[in-house]
SELO-603835 format. One line per 10 residues: number of its first residue (from 1); for each residue z, y, x of N, C-alpha, C. Coordinates in steps of 0.05 Angstrom, whole numbers. Example, Ala and Ser with C-alpha at 12.3 -4.5 7.8 and 13.67 -1.06 7.14 Angstrom:
# residues 2
1	156 -114 264 156 -90 246 156 -66 264  142 -45 257 143 -21 273 157 1 258
***
This chain:
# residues 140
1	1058 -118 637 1048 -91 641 1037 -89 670  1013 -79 677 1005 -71 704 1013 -50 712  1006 -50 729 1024 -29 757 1002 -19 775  990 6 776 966 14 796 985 35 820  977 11 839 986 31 857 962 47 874  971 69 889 949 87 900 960 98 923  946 98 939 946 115 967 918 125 982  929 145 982 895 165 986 897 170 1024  875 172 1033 859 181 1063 844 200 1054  856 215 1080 834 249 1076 824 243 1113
11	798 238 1109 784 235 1135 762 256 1147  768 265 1169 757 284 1180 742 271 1199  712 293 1213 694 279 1230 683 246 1233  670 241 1248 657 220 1252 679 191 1260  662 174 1252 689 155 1265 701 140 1286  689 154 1313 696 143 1335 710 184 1345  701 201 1334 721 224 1346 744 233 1323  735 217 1300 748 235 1281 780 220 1274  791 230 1253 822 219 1244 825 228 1219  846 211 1202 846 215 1193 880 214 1184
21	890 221 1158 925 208 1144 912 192 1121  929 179 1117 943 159 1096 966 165 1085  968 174 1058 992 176 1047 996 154 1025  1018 150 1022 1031 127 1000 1038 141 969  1012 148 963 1015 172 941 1035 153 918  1034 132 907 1052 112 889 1081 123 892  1085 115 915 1122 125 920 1127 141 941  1108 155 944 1105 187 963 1128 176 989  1129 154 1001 1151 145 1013 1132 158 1048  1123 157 1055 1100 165 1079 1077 163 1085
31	1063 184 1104 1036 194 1111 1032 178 1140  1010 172 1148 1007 158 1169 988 171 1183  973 170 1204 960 177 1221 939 149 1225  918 160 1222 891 130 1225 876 149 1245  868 120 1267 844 137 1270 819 114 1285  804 111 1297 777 88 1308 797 81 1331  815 98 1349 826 80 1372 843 67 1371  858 69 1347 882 59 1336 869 31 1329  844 30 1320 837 0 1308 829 -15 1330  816 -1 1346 789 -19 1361 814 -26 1386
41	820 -4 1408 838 -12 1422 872 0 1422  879 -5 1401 913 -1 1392 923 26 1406  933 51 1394 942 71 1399 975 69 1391  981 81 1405 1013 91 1400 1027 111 1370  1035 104 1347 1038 126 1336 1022 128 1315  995 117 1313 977 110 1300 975 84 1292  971 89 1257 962 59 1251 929 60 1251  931 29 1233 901 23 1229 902 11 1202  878 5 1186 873 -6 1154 896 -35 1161  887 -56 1185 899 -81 1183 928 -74 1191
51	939 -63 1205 964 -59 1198 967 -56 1177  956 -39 1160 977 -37 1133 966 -61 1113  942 -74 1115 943 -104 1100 961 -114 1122  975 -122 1138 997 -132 1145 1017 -130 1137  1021 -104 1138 1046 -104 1117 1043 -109 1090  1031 -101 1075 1019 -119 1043 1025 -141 1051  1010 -151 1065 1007 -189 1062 1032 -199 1070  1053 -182 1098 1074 -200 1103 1101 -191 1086  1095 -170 1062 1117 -169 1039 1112 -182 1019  1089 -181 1015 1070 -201 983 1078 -226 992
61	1075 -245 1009 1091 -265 1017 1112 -271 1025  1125 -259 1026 1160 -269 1025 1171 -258 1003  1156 -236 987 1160 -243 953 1156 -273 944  1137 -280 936 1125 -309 934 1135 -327 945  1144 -324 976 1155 -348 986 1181 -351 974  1200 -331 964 1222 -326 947 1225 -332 929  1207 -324 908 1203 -340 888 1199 -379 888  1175 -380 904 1172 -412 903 1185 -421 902  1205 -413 928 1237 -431 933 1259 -434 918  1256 -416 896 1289 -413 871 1277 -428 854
71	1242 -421 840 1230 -443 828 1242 -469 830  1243 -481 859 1240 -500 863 1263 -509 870  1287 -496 860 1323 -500 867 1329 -497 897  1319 -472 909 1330 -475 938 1320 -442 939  1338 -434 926 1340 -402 939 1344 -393 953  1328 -370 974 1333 -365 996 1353 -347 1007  1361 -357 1019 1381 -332 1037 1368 -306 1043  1356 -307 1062 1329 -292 1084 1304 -310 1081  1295 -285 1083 1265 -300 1095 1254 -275 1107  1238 -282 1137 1226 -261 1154 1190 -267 1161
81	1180 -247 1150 1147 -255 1161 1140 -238 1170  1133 -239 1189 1106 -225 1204 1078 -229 1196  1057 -218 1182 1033 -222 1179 1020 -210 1211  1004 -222 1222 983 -214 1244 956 -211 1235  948 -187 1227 924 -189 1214 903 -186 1245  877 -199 1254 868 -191 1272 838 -171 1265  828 -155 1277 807 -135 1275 790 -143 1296  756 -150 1300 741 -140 1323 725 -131 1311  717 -101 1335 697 -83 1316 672 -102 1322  655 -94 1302 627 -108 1303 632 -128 1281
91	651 -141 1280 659 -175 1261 672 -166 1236  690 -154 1243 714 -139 1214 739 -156 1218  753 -149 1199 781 -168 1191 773 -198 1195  781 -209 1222 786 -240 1225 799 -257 1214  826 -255 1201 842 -262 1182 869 -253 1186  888 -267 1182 912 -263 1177 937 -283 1185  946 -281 1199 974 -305 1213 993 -301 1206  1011 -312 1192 1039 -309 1180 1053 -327 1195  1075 -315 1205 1090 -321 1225 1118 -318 1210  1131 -346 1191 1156 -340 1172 1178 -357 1183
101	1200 -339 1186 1223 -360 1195 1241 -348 1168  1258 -380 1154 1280 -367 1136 1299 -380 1137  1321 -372 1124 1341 -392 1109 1349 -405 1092  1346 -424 1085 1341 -438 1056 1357 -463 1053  1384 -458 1044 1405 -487 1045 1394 -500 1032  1403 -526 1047 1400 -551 1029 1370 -563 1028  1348 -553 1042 1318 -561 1038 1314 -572 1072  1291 -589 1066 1283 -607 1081 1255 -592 1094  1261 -590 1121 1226 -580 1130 1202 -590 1124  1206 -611 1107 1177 -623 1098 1172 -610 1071
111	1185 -608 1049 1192 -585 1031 1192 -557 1036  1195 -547 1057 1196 -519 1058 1172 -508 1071  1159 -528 1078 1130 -522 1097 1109 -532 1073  1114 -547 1050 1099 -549 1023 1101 -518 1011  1126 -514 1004 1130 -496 988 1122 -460 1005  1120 -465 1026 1114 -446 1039 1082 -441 1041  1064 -464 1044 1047 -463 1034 1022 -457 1013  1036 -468 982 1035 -462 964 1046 -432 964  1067 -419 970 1063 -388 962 1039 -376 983  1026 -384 1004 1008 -376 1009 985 -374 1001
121	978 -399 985 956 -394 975 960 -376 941  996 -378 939 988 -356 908 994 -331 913  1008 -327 934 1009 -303 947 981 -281 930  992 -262 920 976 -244 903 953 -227 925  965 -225 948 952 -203 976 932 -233 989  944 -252 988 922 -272 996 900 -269 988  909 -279 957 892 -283 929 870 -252 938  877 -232 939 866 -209 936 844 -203 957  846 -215 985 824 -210 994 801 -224 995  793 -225 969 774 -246 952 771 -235 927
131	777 -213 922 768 -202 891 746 -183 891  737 -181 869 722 -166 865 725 -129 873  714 -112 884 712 -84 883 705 -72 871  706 -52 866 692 -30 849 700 -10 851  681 15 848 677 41 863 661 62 841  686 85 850 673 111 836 654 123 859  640 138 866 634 152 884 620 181 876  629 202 886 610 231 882 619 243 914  591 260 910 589 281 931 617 304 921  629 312 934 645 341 933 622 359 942
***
């Protein structure tokens, strides 16, 4: 069964004065604050779009990296990622650095840097910024 999740932005003014929220309408869990300084040169208090594909990408992967590893008889204790997604205006989303430390008895770093791998590339948030879009659009 699929699962659509949704989170809506209500954006006001232009995009170097204007701002906007982000809410997590799926599991109404919180609203965020976006706005052009938050992305271009990092604000306090404010996110930005690649923060939150950061967090997508560094939970979507240590799902997967979780998985791989029980797959593969070496279930994890922990596992910690940091995704670093980078932004320059003018260029867009530069990519994405996962930064994973875990615990995983009994496996060999040459194994765990395979298997860590492989959930990267099946990593679903990987996989995803490479799919197709599609768009309703109307005037209000």
């Amino acid at each position: 069964m699929a699962i659509t999740s949704e989170s809506t932005t209500v954006w006001t003014g232009t995009l170097f004065e204007g701002s906007g929220n982000v809410a997590l309408d799926s599991s109404g869990l919180a609203t965020f604050q976006v706005n052009w300084d938050a992305r271009a040169v990092g604000v306090a208090n404010t996110t930005n779009p690649e923060e939150l594909l950061a967090a997508a990408h560094s939970s979507c992967f240590s799902m997967a990296l979780s998985l791989a590893l029980a797959e593969a008889g070496y279930p994890p204790e922990s596992i910690q990622t940091t995704a670093a997604v980078t932004f320059e205006a003018g260029k867009g989303v530069l990519g994405s650095h996962l930064l994973v430390s875990a615990r995983v008895p009994g496996i060999s770093e040459a194994q765990f840097e395979a298997i860590a791998e492989e959930a990267k590339v099946n990593c679903p948030i990987s996989q995803a910024l490479s799919i197709p879009i599609t768009i309703e659009a109307e005037l209000a």
